[in-house]
C-alpha positions as CSV (number, residue, x, y, z in Angstrom):
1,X,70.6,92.6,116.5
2,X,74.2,91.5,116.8
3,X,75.6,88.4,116.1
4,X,79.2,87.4,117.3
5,X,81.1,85.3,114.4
6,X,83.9,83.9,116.0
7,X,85.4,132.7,119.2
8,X,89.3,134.2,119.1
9,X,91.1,134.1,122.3
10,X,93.1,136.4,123.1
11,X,96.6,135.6,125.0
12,X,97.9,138.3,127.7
13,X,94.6,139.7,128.8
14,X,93.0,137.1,130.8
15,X,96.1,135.5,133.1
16,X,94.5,132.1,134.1
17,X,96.8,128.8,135.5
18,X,96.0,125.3,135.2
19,X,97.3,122.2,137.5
20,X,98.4,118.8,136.0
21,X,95.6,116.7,135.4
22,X,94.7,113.6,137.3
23,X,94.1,110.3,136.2
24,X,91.1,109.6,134.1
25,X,90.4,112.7,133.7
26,X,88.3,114.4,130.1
27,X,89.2,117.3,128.6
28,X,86.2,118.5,126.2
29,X,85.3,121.8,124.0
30,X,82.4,123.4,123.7
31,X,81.7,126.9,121.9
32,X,81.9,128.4,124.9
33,X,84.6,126.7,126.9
34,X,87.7,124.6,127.2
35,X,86.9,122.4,130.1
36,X,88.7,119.0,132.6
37,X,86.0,117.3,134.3
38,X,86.3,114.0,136.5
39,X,84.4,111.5,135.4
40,X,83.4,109.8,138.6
41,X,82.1,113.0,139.9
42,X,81.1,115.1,136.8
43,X,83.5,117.9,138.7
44,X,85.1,120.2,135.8
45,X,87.2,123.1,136.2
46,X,87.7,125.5,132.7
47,X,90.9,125.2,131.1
48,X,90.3,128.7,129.3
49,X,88.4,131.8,129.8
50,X,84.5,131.5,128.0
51,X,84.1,133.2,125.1
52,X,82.5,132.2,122.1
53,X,84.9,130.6,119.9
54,X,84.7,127.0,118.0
55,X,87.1,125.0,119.1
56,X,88.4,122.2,116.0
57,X,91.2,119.9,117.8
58,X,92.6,118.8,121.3
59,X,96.2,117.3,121.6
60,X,97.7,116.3,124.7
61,X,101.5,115.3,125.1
62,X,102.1,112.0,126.3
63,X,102.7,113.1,129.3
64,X,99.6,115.2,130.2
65,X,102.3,118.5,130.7
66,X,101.1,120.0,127.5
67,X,97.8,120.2,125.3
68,X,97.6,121.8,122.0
69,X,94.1,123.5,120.3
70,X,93.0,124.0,117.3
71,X,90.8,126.9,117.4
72,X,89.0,129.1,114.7
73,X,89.7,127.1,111.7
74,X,93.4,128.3,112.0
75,X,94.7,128.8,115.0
76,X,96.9,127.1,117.1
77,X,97.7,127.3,121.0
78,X,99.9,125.4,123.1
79,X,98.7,125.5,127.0
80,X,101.6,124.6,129.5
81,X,100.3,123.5,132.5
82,X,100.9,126.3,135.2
83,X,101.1,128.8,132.9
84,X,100.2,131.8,133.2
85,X,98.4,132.0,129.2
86,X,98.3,130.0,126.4
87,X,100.8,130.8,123.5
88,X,99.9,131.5,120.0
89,X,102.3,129.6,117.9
90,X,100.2,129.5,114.7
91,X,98.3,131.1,112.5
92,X,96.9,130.0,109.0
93,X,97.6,131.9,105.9
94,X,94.8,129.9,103.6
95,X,92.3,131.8,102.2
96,X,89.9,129.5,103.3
97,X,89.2,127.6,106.6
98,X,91.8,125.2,106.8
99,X,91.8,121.6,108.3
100,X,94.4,121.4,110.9
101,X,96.1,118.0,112.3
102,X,98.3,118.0,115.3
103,X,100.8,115.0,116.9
104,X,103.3,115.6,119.8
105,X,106.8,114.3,119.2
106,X,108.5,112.2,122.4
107,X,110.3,114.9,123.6
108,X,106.7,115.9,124.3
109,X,108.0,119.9,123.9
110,X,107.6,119.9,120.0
111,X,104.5,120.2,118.6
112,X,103.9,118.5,115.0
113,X,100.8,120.4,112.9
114,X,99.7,119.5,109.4
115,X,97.6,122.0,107.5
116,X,96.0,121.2,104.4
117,X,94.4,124.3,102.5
118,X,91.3,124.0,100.6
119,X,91.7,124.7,97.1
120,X,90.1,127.9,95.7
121,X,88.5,126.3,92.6
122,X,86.7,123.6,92.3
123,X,87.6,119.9,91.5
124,X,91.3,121.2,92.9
125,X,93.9,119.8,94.8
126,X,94.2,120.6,98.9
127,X,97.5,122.6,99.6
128,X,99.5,120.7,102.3
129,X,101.8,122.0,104.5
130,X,103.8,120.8,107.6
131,X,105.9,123.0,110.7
132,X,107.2,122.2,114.1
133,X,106.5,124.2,116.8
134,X,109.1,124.0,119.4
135,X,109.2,125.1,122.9
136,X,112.0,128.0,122.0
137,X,108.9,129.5,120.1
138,X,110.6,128.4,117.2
139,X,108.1,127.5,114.3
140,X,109.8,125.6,111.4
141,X,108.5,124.8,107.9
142,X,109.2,121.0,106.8
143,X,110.5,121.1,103.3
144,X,110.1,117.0,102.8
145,X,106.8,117.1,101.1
146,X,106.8,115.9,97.2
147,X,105.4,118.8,94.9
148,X,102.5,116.8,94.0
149,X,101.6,114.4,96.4
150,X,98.5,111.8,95.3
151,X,97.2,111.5,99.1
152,X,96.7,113.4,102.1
153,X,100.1,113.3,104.5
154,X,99.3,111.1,107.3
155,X,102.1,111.3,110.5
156,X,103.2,108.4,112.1
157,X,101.9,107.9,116.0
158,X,105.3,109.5,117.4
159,X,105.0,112.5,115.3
160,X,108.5,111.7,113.9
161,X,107.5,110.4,110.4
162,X,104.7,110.6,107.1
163,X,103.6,108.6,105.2
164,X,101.9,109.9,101.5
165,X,101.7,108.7,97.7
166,X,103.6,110.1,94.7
167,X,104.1,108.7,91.6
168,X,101.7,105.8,92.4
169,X,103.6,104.9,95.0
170,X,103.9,104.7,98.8
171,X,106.7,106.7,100.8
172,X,107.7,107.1,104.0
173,X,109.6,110.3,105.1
174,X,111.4,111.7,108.7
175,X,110.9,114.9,109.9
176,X,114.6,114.9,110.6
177,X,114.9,116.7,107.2
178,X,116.1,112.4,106.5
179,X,115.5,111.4,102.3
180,X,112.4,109.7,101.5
181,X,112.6,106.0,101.1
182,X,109.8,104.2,98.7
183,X,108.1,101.6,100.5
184,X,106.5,99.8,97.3
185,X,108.4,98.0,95.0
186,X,105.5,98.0,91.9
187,X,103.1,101.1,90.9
188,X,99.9,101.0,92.2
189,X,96.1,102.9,93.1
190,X,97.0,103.6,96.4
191,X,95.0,106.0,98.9
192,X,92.5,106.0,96.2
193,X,88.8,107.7,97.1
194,X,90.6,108.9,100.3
195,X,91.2,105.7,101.9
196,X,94.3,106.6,104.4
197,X,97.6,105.1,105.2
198,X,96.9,104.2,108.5
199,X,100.3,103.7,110.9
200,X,100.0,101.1,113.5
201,X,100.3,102.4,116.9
202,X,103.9,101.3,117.6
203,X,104.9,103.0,114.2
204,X,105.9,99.6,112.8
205,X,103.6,99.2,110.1
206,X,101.6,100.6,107.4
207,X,97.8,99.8,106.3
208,X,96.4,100.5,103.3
209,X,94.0,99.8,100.5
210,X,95.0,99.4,96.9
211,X,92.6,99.0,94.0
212,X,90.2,101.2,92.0
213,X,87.4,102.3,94.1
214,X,85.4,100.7,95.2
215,X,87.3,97.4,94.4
216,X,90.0,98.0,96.8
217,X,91.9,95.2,99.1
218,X,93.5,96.0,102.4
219,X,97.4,95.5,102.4
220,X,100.5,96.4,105.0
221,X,103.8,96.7,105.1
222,X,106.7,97.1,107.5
223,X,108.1,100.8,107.8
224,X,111.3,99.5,105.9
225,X,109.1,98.1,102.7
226,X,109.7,94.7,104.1
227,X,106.8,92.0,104.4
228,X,104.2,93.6,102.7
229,X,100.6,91.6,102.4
230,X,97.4,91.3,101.5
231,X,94.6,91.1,104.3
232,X,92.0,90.8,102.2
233,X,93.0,88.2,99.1
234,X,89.2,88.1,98.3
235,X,87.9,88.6,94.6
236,X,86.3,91.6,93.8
237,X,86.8,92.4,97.1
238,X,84.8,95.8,97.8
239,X,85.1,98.8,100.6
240,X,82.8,101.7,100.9
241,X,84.3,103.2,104.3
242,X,88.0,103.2,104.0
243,X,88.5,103.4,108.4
244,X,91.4,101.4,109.6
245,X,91.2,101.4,113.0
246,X,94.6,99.0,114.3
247,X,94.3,97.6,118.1
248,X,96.4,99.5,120.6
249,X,99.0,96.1,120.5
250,X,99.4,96.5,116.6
251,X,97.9,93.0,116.1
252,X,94.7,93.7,114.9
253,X,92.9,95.7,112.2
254,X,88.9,96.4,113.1
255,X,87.3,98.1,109.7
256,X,83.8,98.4,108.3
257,X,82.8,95.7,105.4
258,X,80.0,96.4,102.9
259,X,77.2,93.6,103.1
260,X,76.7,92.0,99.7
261,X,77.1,95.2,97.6
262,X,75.5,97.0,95.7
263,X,72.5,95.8,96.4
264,X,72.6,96.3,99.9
265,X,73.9,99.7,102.3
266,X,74.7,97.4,105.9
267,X,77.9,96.7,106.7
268,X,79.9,94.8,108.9
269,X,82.5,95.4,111.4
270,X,85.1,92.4,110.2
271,X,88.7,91.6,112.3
272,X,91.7,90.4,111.1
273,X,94.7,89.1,112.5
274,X,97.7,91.4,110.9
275,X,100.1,88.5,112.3
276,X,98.1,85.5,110.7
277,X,95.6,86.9,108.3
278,X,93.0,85.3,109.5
279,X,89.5,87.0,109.5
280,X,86.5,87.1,110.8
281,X,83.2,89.3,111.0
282,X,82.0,90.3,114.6
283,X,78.5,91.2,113.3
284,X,75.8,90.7,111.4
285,X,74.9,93.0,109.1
286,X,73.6,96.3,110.1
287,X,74.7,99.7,110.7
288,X,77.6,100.6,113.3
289,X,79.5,103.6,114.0
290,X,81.5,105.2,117.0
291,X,84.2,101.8,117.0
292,X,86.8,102.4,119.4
293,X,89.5,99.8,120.9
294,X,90.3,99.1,125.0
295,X,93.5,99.9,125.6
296,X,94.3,96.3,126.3
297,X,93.0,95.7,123.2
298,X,91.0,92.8,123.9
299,X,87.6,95.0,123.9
300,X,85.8,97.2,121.2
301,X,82.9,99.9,121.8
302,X,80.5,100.1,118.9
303,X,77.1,101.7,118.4
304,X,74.3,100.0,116.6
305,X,72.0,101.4,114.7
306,X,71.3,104.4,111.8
307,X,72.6,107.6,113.4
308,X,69.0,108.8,112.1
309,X,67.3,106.4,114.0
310,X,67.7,104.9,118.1
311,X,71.3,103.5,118.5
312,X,72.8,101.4,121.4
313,X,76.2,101.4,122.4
314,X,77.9,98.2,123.3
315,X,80.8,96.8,124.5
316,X,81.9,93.4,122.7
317,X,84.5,91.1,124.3
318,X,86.6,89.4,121.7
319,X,87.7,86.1,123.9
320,X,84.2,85.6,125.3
321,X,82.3,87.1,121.8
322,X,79.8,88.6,124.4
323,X,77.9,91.5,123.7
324,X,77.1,93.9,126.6
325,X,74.8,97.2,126.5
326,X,76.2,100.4,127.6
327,X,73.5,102.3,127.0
328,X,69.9,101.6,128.6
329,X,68.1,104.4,127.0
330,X,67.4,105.6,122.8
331,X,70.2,108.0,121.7
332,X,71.1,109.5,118.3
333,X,74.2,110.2,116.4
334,X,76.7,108.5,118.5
335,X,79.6,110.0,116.4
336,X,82.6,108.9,119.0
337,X,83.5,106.3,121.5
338,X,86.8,106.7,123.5
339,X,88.0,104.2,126.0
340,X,90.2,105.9,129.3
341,X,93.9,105.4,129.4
342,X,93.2,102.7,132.1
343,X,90.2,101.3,130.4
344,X,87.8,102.1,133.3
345,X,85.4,104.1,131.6
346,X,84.1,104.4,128.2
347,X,83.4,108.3,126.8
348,X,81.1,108.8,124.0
349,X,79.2,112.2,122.5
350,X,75.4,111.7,121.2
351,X,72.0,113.1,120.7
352,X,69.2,112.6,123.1
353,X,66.5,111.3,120.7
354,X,64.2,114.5,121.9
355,X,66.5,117.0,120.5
356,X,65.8,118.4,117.3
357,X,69.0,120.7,117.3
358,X,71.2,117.6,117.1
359,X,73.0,118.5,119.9
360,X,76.3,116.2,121.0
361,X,76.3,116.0,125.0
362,X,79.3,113.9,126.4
363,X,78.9,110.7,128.5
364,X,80.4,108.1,130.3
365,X,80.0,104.5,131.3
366,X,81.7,101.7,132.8
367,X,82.6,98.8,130.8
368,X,80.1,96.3,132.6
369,X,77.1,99.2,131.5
370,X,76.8,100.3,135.1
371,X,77.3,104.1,135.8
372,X,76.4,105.6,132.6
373,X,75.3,108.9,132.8
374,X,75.5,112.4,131.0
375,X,78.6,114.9,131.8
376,X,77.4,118.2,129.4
377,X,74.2,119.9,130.0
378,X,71.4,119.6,126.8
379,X,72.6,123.4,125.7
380,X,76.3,122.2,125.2
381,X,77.4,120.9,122.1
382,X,80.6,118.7,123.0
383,X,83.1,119.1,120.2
384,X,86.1,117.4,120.6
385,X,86.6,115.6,123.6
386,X,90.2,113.8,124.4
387,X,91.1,111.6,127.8
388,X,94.3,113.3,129.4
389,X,97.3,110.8,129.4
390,X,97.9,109.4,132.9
391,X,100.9,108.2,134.1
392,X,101.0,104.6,133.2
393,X,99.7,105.5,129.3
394,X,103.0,107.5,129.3
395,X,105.2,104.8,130.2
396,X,103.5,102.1,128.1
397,X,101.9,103.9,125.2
398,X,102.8,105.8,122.3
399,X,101.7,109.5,121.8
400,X,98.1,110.1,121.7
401,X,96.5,111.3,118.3
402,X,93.3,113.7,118.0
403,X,90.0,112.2,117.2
C-alpha cells in the first residue's frame, strides 16, 4: 500500500468556572457540549453548559490561560480560565453565515478574528474583514485591508501580520496599523483557484503557488521579499490540492502531488527540503488525507485510503522511512490528525465503517500504535477538536492556529 521513497449560549445566566488545563489534555466540541478530557484516562469535564448549539472554531492562547469559540456561524466568546462566564466579544453583521478565523497574539490577551462574508449573489466576491479583541473589551476594526484584495487574508502564526494579493501581487501587512510592504518584485497568478499563502511557523517565510490553475509551481519567500524560490522547477508542473502543510522547525514543506494527471485521480504526499530544494515523494500513489506533523518534526500522521472506502492511519518516520499502523481496525472519513504538544499521543476524528450517519467520534493513539482507542461515544459528532498548550509548547512554540 505505501511505499517509502527516500445552539446560542447565553453569558450571565449559567455561572460556571473552569481550572487551567493540564498537560496533554483535548479540548473537543460537540453539538451539545464544550468539553477537556484526558487522554490517558478518557476523563472529561465540560467547559460550557449543554445546550444545543454548533460549535465552528477552538483557539487556545499559547499559554492554555485563554480559549476562544466560534459558535453559531458568528459568534465569538473568549473563556478565561476561572471565570465566572464566557464573554461575548463578537457578533457578525453578514447576512449570511460567515466563516470565522481566529489567532492569539503573544501577549496572549488579544484576540485576532478574520471574518469573511459570503457574497449575496452569485459568482461574487467574499467580504473580508479583520478586529482585535482586547482584554479591556475593546474590539477594534483593522483598516489595512486593500479594497479589492485577489485572495483570501491569511494571518501570520503570531497573529501580528497578513499576508493577501492585490494587483497581482503578494503583500505582507502588520496589524500595528504599519504600511504594507510588496513582497514580489514581478506581477504574477498568485493564490490562484484558492491555493493559500501559507506562513511558516516561525513567521519567517511565505509559501505559495504561482501559475494558472492547475499548472501552478510552489515558491517562498522571506517575510522581507528577500530569497524568493521555486520548490517545484518542474515543467508543467501540476497541483490539484493546494495544502501546504510546513514542519513545525520551518524546514520542510509536506503537500499532496497529483499522480500522472489527468488521466489519473491518486496523489502523492511529496517532501521538500525549503533549505535545499531537494524533493522527494513518501508514497506511492494512492489516496491520503488527515496529514499532520510531530512536533519534533521528524514524524508525519497520514491516513490511507478513499474517505468512502476503509482507511488506516499511520505514522511514517522520515529518518527510518518506516511505516507504522495506528489503526488496527476499518474506519471512514478520517478528516483530522493532530499530534499532542509533547508528541505522546496522536488525536484523530473518523467514522466507524458501520455508521451510516457519518458520524466523527474522536480518538487517540500512541505513536508506536499501542493504546488506541475511542474518546466520544457513537451519538457524538466531534467537531473541532484542539490539544491545549502545555507548558513547554509555550516556551518553545509559536501560537497555536485552529484546524
Amino acid at each position: 500500500m505505501i511505499q517509502s521513497s527516500v445552539a446560542l449560549l447565553t453569558t450571565g445566566l449559567v455561572a460556571f468556572a473552569i481550572t487551567a488545563a493540564q498537560a496533554a489534555d483535548l479540548s473537543f466540541a460537540t453539538p451539545n457540549g464544550l468539553f477537556r478530557l484526558k487522554p490517558d484516562s478518557g476523563d472529561r469535564e465540560a467547559l460550557l453548559p449543554e445546550g444545543d448549539r454548533p460549535f465552528n472554531a477552538l483557539a487556545w492562547s499559547r499559554s492554555g490561560q485563554q480559549l476562544a469559540i466560534v459558535q453559531n456561524y458568528g459568534e465569538v466568546y473568549r473563556i478565561e480560565l476561572g471565570a465566572a462566564s464566557p464573554e461575548l466579544v463578537f457578533s457578525s453583521d453578514c447576512q449570511r453565515p460567515p466563516t470565522i478565523d481566529l489567532a492569539w497574539q503573544p501577549d496572549g490577551e488579544t484576540l485576532v478574528i478574520k471574518q469573511s462574508c459570503p457574497s449575496s449573489t452569485a459568482g461574487g466576491t467574499a467580504e473580508l474583514a479583520l478586529f482585535l479583541s482586547r482584554s479591556t473589551g475593546e474590539l477594534a476594526s483593522i483598516d489595512t485591508l486593500p479594497d479589492s484584495p485577489e485572495s483570501d487574508i491569511f494571518l501570520a502564526p503570531d497573529g501580528s501580520q497578513i499576508a493577501y494579493v492585490t494587483g497581482q501581487h503578494i503583500f505582507v501587512a502588520g496589524l500595528d496599523g504599519s504600511r504594507p510592504r510588496r513582497l514580489t518584485q514581478t506581477s504574477g497568478i498568485y493564490g490562484a483557484a484558492g491555493s493559500p499563502l501559507a506562513w511558516s511557523p516561525d513567521g519567517t517565510q511565505l509559501a505559495f503557488y504561482e501559475g494558472n490553475y492547475p499548472f501552478q509551481r510552489l515558491n517562498v519567500v522571506r517575510a522581507d521579499g528577500g530569497d524568493r524560490r521555486v520548490l517545484t522547477p518542474e515543467a508543467n508542473f501540476q497541483i490539484y490540492r493546494s495544502r501546504v502543510l510546513w514542519s513545525p522547525d520551518s524546514r520542510y514543506i509536506a503537500y499532496y502531488r497529483p499522480h500522472n494527471p489527468p488521466f489519473s485521480n491518486q496523489e502523492v504526499v511529496a517532501l521538500v527540503n525549503v533549505n535545499t530544494g531537494e524533493t522527494q515523494a513518501l508514497t506511492r500513489p494512492g489516496f491520503y488525507d488527515a496529514l499532520s506533523w510531530a512536533p519534533n518534526s521528524q514524524q508525519i500522521a497520514l491516513a490511507v485510503g478513499a474517505q468512502a472506502g476503509q482507511q488506516t492511519l499511520f505514522r511514517l518516520d522520515l529518518a527510518s522511512q518506516a511505516f507504522t499502523a495506528l489503526t488496527n481496525q476499518p474506519l471512514q472519513n478520517i478528516l483530522d490528525s493532530q499530534w499532542a504538544p509533547e508528541g505522546d499521543w496522536v488525536a484523530f476524528t473518523a467514522t466507524p465503517p458501520d455508521d451510516p450517519l457519518g458520524t466523527q467520534m474522536l480518538y487517540r493513539v500512541r505513536p508506536d500504535g499501542t493504546a488506541l482507542a475511542p474518546l466520544s461515544a457513537t451519538d457524538e459528532y466531534v467537531y473541532p477538536f484542539a490539544w491545549v498548550p502545555t507548558p513547554s509548547e509555550t516556551n518553545t512554540q509559536g501560537l497555536n492556529e485552529t484546524p
